[in-house]
GULUM-304600 format. One record per residue (C-alpha): residue in one letter; residue number from 1; x, y, z. Coordinates in steps of 0.25 Angstrom, whole numbers. Layout:
N
res:a, n:NUM, c1:X, c2:Y, c3:Z
...
//
This chain:
387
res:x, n:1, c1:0, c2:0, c3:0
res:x, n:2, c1:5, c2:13, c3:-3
res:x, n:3, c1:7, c2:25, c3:5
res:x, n:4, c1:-3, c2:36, c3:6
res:x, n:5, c1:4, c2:46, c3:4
res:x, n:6, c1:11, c2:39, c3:-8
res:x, n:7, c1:-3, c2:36, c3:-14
res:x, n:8, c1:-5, c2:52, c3:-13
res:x, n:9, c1:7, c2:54, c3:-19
res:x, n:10, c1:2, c2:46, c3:-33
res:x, n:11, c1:-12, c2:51, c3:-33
res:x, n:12, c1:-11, c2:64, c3:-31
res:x, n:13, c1:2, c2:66, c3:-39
res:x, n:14, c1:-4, c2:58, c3:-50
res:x, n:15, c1:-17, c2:65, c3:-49
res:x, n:16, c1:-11, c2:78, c3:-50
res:x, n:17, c1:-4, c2:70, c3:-65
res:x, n:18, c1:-15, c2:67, c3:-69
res:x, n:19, c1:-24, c2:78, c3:-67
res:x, n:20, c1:-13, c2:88, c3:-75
res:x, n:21, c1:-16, c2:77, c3:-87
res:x, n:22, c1:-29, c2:79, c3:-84
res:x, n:23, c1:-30, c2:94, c3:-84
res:x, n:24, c1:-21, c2:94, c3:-98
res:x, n:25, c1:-31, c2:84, c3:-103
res:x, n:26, c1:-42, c2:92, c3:-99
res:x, n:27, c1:-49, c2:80, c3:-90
res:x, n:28, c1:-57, c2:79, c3:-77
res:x, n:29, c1:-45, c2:78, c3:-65
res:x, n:30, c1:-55, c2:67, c3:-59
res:x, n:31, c1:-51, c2:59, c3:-70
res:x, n:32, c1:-35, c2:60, c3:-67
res:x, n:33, c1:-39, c2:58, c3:-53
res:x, n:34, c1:-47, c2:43, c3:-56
res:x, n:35, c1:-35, c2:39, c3:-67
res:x, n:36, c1:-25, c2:41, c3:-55
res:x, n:37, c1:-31, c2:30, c3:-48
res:x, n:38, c1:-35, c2:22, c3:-57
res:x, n:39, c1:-19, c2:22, c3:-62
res:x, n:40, c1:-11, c2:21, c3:-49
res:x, n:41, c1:-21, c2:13, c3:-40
res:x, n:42, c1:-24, c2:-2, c3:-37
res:x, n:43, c1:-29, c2:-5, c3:-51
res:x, n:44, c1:-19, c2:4, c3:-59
res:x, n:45, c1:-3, c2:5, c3:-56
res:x, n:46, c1:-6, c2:2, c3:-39
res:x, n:47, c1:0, c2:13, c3:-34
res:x, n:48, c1:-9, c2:18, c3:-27
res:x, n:49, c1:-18, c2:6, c3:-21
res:x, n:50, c1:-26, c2:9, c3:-8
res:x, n:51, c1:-36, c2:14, c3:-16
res:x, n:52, c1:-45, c2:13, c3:-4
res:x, n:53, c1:-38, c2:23, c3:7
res:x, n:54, c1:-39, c2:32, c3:-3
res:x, n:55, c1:-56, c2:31, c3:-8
res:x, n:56, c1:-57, c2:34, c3:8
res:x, n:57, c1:-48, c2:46, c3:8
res:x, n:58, c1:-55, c2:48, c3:-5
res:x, n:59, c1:-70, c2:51, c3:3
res:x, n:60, c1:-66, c2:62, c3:11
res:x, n:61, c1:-64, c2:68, c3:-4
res:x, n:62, c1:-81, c2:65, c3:-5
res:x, n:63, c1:-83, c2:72, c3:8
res:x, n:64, c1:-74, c2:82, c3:5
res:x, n:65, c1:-82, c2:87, c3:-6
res:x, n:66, c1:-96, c2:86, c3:-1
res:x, n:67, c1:-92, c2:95, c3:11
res:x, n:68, c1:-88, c2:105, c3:2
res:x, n:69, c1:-100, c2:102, c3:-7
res:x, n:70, c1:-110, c2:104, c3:7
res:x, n:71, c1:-101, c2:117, c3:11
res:x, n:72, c1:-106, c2:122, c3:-2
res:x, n:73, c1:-119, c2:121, c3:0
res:x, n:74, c1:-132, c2:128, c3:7
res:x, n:75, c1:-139, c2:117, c3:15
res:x, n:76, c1:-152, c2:126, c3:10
res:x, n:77, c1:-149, c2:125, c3:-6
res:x, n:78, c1:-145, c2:109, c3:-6
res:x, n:79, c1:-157, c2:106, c3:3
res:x, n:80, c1:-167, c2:113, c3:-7
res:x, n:81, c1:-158, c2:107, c3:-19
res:x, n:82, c1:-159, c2:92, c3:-13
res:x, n:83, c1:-174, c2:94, c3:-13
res:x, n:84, c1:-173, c2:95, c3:-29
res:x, n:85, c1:-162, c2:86, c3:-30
res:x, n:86, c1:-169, c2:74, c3:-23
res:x, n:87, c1:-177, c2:70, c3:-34
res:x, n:88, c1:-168, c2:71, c3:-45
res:x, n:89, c1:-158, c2:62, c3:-36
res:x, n:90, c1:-169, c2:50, c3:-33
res:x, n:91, c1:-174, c2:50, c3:-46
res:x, n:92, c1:-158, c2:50, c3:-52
res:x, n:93, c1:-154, c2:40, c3:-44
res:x, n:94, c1:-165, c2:29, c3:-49
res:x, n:95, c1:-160, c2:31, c3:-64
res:x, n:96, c1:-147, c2:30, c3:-60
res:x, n:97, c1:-148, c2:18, c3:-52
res:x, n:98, c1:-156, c2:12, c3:-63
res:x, n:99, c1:-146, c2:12, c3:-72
res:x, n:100, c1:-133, c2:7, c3:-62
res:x, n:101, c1:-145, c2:-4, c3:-59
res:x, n:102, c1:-147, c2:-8, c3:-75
res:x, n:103, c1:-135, c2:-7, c3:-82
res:x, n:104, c1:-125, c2:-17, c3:-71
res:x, n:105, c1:-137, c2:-26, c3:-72
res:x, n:106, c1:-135, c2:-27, c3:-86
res:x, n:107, c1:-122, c2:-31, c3:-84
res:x, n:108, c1:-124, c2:-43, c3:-74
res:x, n:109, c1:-123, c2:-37, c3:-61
res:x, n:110, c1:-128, c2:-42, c3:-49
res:x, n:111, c1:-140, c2:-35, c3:-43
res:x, n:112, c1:-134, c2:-29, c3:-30
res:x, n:113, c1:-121, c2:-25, c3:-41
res:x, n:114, c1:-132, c2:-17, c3:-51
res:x, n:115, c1:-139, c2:-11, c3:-38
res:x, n:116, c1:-125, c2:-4, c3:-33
res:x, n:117, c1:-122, c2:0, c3:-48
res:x, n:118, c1:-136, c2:7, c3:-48
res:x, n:119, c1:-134, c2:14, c3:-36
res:x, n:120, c1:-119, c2:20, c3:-40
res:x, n:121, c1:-125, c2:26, c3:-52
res:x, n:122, c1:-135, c2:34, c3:-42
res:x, n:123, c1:-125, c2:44, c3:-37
res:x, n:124, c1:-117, c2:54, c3:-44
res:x, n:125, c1:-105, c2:60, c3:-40
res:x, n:126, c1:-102, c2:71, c3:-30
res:x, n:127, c1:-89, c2:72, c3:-32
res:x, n:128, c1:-89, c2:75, c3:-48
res:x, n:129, c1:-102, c2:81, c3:-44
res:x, n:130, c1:-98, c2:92, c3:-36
res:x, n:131, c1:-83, c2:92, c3:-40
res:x, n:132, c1:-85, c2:95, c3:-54
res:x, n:133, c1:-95, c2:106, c3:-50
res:x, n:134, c1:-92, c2:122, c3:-48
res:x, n:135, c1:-90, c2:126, c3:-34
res:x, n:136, c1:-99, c2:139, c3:-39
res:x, n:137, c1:-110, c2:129, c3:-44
res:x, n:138, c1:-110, c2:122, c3:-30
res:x, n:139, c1:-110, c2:133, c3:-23
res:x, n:140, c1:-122, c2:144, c3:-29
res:x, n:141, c1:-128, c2:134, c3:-40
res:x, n:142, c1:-140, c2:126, c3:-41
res:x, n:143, c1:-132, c2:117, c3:-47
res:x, n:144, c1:-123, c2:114, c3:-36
res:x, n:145, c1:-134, c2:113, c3:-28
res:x, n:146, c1:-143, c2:102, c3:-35
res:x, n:147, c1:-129, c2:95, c3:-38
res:x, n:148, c1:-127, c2:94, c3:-22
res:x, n:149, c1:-140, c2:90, c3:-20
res:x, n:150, c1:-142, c2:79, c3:-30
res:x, n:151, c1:-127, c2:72, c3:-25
res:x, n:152, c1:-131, c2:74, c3:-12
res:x, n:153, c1:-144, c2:66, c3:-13
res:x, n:154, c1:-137, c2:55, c3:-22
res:x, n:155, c1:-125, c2:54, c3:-11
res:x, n:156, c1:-138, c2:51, c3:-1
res:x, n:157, c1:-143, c2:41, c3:-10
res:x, n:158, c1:-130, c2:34, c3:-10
res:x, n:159, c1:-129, c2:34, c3:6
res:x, n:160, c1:-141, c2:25, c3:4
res:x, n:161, c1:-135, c2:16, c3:-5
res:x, n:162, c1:-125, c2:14, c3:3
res:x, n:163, c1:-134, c2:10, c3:13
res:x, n:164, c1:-141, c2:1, c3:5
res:x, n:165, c1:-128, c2:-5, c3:1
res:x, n:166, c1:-126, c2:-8, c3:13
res:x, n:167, c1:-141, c2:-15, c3:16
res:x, n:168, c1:-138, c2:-23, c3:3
res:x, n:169, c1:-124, c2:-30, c3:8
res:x, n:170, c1:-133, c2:-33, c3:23
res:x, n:171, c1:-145, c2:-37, c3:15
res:x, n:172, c1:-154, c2:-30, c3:24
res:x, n:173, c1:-157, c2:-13, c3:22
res:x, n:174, c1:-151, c2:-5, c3:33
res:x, n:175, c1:-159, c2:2, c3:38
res:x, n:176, c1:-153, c2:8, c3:50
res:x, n:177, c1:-143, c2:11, c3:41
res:x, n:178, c1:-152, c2:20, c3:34
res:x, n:179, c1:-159, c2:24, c3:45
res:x, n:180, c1:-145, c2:30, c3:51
res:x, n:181, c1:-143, c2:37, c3:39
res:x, n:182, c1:-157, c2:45, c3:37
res:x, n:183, c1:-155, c2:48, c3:51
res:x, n:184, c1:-140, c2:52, c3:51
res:x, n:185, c1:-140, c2:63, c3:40
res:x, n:186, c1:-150, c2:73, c3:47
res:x, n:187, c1:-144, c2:71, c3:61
res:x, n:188, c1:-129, c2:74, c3:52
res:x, n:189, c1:-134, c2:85, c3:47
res:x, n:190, c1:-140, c2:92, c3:59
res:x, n:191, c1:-126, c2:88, c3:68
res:x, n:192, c1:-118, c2:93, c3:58
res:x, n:193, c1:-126, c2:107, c3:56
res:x, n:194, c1:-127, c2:109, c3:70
res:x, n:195, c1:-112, c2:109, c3:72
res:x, n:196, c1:-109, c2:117, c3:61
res:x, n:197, c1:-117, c2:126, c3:66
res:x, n:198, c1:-112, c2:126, c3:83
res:x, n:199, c1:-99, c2:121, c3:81
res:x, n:200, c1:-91, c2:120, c3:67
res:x, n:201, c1:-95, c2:135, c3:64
res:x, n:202, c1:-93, c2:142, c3:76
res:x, n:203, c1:-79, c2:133, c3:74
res:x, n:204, c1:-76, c2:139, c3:61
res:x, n:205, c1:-78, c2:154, c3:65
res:x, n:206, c1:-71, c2:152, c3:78
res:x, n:207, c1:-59, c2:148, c3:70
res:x, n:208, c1:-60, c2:152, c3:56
res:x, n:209, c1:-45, c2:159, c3:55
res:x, n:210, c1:-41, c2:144, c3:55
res:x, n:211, c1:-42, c2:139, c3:42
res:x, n:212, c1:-35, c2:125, c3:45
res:x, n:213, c1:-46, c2:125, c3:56
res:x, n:214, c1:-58, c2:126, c3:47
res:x, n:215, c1:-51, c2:116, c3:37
res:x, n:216, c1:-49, c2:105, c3:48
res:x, n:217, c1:-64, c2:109, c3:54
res:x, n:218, c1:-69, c2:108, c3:41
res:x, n:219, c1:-63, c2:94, c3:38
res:x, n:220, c1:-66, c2:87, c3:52
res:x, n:221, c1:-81, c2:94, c3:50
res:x, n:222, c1:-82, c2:87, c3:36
res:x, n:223, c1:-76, c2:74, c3:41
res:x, n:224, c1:-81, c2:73, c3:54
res:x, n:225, c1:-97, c2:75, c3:48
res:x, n:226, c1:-93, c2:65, c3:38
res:x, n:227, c1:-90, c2:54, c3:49
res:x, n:228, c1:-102, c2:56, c3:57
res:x, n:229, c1:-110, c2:55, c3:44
res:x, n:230, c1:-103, c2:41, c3:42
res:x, n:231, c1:-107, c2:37, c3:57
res:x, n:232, c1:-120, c2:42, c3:53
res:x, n:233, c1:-123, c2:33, c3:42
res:x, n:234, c1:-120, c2:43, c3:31
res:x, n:235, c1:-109, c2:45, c3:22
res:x, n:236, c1:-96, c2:53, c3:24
res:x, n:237, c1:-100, c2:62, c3:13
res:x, n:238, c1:-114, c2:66, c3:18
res:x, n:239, c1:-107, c2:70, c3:30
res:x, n:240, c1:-97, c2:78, c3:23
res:x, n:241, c1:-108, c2:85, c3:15
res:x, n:242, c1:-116, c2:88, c3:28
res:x, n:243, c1:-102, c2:95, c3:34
res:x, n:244, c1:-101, c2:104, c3:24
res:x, n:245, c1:-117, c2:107, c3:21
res:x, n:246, c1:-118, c2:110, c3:37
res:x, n:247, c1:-107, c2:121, c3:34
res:x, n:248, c1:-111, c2:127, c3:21
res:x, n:249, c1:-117, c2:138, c3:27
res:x, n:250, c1:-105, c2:145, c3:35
res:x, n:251, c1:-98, c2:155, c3:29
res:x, n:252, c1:-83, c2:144, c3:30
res:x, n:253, c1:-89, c2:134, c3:22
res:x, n:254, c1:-85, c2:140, c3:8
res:x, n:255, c1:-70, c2:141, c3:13
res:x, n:256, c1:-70, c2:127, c3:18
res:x, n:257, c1:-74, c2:123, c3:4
res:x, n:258, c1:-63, c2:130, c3:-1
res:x, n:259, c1:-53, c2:123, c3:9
res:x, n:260, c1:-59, c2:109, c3:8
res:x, n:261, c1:-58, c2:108, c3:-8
res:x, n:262, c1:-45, c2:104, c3:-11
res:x, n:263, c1:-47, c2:93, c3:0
res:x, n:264, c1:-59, c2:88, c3:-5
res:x, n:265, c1:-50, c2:88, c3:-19
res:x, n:266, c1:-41, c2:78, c3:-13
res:x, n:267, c1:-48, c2:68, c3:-10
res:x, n:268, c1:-56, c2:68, c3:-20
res:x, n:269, c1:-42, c2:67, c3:-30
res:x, n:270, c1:-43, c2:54, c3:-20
res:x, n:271, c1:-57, c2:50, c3:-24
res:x, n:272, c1:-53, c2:49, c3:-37
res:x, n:273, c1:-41, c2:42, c3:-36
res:x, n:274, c1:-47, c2:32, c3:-29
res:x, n:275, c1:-60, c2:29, c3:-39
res:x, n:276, c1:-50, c2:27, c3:-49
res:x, n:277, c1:-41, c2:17, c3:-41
res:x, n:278, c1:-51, c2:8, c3:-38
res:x, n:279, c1:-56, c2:5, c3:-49
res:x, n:280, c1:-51, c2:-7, c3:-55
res:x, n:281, c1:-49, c2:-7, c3:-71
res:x, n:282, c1:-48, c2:-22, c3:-72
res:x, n:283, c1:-63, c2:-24, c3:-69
res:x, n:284, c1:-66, c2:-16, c3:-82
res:x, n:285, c1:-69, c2:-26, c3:-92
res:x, n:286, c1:-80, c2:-30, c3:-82
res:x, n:287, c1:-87, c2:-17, c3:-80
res:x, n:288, c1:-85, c2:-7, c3:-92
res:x, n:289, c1:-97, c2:-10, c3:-99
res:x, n:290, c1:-106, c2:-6, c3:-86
res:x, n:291, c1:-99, c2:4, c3:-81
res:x, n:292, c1:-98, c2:9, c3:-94
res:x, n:293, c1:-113, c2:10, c3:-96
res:x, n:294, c1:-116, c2:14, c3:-82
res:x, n:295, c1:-106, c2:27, c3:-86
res:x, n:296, c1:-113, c2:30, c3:-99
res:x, n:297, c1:-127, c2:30, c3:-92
res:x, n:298, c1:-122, c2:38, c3:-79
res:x, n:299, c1:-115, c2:50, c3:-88
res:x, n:300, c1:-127, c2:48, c3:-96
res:x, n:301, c1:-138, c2:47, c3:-88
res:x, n:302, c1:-138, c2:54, c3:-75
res:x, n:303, c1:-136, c2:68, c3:-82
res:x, n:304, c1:-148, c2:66, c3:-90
res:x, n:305, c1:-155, c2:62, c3:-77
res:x, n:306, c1:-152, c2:73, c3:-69
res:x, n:307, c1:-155, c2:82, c3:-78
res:x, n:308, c1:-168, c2:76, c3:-81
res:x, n:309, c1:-172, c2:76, c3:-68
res:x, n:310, c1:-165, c2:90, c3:-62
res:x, n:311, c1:-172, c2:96, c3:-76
res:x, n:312, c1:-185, c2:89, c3:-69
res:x, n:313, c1:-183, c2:97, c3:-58
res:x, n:314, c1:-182, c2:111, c3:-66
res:x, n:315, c1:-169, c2:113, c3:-65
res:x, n:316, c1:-162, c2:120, c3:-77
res:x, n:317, c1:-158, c2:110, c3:-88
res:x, n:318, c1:-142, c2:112, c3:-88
res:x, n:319, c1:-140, c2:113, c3:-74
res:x, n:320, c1:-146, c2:99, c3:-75
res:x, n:321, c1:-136, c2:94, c3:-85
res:x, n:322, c1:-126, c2:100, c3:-78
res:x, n:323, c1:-129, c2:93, c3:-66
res:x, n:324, c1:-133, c2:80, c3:-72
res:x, n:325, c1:-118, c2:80, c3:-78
res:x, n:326, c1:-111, c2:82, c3:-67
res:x, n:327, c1:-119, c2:71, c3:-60
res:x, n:328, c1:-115, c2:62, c3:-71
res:x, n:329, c1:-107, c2:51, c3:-64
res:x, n:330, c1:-109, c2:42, c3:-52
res:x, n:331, c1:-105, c2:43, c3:-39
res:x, n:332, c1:-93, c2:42, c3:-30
res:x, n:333, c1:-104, c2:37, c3:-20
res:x, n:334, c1:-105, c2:25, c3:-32
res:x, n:335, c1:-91, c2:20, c3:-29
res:x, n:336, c1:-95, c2:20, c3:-14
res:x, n:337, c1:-106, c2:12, c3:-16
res:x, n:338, c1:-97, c2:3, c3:-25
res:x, n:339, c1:-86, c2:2, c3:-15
res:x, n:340, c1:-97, c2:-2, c3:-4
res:x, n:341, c1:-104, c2:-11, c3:-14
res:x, n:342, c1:-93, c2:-20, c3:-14
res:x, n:343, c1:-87, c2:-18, c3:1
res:x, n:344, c1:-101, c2:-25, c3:6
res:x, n:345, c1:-102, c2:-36, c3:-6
res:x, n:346, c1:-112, c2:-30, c3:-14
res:x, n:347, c1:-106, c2:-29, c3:-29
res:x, n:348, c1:-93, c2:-35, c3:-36
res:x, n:349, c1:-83, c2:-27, c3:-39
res:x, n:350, c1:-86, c2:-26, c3:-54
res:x, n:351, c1:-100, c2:-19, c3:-52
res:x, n:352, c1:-89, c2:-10, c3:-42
res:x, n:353, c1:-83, c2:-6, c3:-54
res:x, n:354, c1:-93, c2:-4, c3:-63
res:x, n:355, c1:-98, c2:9, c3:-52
res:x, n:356, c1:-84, c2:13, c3:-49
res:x, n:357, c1:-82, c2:12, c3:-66
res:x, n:358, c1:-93, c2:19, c3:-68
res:x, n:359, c1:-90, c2:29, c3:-57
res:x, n:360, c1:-78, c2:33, c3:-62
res:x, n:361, c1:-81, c2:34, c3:-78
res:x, n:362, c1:-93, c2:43, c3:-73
res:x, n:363, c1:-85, c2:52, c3:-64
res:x, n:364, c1:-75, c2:52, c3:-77
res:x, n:365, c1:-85, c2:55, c3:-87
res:x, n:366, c1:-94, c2:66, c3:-79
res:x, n:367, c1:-82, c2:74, c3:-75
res:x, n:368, c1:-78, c2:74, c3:-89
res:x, n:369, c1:-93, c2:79, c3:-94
res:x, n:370, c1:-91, c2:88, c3:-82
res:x, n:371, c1:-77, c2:94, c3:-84
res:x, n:372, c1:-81, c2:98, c3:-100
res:x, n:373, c1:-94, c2:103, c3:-99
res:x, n:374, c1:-99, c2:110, c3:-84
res:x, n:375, c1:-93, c2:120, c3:-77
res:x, n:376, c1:-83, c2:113, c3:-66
res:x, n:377, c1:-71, c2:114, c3:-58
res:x, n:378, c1:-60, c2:107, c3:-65
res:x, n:379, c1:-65, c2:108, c3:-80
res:x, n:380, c1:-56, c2:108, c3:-91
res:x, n:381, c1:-62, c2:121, c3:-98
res:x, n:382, c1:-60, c2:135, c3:-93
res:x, n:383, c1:-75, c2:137, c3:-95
res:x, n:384, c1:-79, c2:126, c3:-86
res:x, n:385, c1:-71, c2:129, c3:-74
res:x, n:386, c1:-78, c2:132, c3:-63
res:x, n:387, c1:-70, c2:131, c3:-50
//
């Protein structure tokens, strides 16, 4: 096993290679980032092999970015947003669970294995989402807002999936479980905002001349709601989000944005790195034609869906393609469900592929469709750049 620090030596140095090619080239730097690990980890040259330290430091990268994301938002303006989205994310999520459903099925899969694919096509993902979208259009946009709202619901969802995953392995339905869960996210909430209010702010104005104090406070505040969400039956990443929601409204939150991002850029260099190190390319002659098809039908499909249904929902006809693109693609949620599909027995590791295939030829391909044609922070085109 290699050392860590040697291991950070090759990703980021190679990272920083690879994404000048791909600034000359004119190409996505996710795309360097994923090609890093699929050369130089455990299925490539095996320099770098513990691909699975690295997925875990990788997460914090997840919750990293929806605290910003809930720093940047009114709690007022998502709620109202949420409302709307709620129905375009029920009735999204049945299409696109018909589809993972039918198409492994067509292709011999057993019905526990097509069940997992359908419920990985159901999400999309925040981190393209929200990364390839303009800090100005999450901040004073509609946009931003109905974006938030409709990942946020889908990242719901998939806290019940898990759950139900879960049930499936037991052969019974949990439903303490869920039980814990409905009950634990009000009673989150409420703690959170109630020490925010009595304690963490009275803290930030007692010693704001102390700007390592505000960064280490606002790290451990992230964190530390992120944990108790775990204890609570929620995920790390509903926690992180309600840390930073709960301080939206005070005056600091803007300048711990600006602190947290390069951060939350890190690991998210991480997240990437380690999607394309664990997939192994030897299992391709078993699973390109599905995931194949299952790509074509997500880049395909969900834009059209979302913007038939937000255009059903009077909102303006390009603000619906433009959101419907940027959701083009599944989920980092869907390699979760994958991982813990095969940790508890539930699917092979072929039908493992065939989600984290399709994962990344979506994350690829959507970026790309991004990057060339909608305003967002790392475009290639002057025009399009917007930081």
């Amino acid at each position: 096993m290699e050392s860590l620090s040697f291991a950070f030596f090759l990703i980021f140095a190679g990272a920083a290679v690879l994404a000048t090619l791909a600034l000359y080239s004119r190409q996505p730097l996710l795309m360097a980032y994923i090609v890093l690990g699929m050369l130089i980890g455990p299925y490539g040259f095996k320099l770098v092999t513990d691909v699975a330290a690295l997925q875990q430091m990788a997460s914090v990268g997840i919750m990293f970015l929806l605290f910003l994301l809930g720093l940047d938002l009114q709690p007022s303006a998502l709620l109202a947003v949420m409302r709307q989205a709620s129905w375009v994310t029920v009735l999204s999520s049945l299409v696109f669970f018909a589809i993972g459903y039918a198409v492994p099925a067509l292709f011999g899969f057993t019905g526990h294995e097509c069940l997992v694919i359908g419920f990985a096509l159901v999400n999309s993902s925040t981190i393209i989402g929200l990364k390839l979208l303009p800090t100005t259009v999450l901040h004073h946009r509609h946009m931003g807002e109905l974006m938030v709202g409709l990942l946020l619901l889908q990242d719901f969802i998939a806290l019940f999936i898990l759950i139900a995953l879960s049930a499936m392995a037991e052969g019974s339905t949990d439903s303490m479980m869920l039980l814990q869960v409905l009950a634990g996210l009000p009673v989150l909430v409420g703690g959170a905002w109630l020490f925010v209010k009595y304690v963490l702010v009275r803290l930030y104005a007692r010693f704001d001349r102390f700007q390592e104090y505000l960064f280490l406070m606002t790290i451990g505040w992230c964190l530390g709601v992120a944990e108790i969400a775990h204890l609570l039956g929620l995920s790390g990443e509903t926690g992180a989000f309600i840390a930073g929601i709960t301080l939206a409204s005070h005056p600091v939150s803007q300048y711990l944005a600006l602190q947290l991002r390069p951060l939350r850029d890190f690991f998210l260099i991480l997240f990437f790195f380690a999607l394309g190190a664990s997939f192994d390319s030897g299992l391709l002659p078993e699973i390109w034609l599905p995931s194949l098809i299952l790509t074509g039908l997500v880049v395909a499909v969900k834009p059209l869906v979302f913007r038939l249904l937000l255009g059903r929902f009077s909102e303006d006809p390009k603000l619906a393609w433009d959101v419907g693109f940027r959701l083009g693609q599944i989920s980092e949620f869907s390699l979760l469900i994958s991982f813990m599909a095969v940790a508890l027995g539930i699917i092979g590791r072929e039908a493992a592929h065939v989600i984290e295939a399709t994962a990344i030829l979506t994350f690829v391909i959507s970026s790309y469709i991004v990057v060339f044609n909608y305003p967002n922070p790392i475009a290639v085109s002057e025009h399009l750049r917007r930081d």
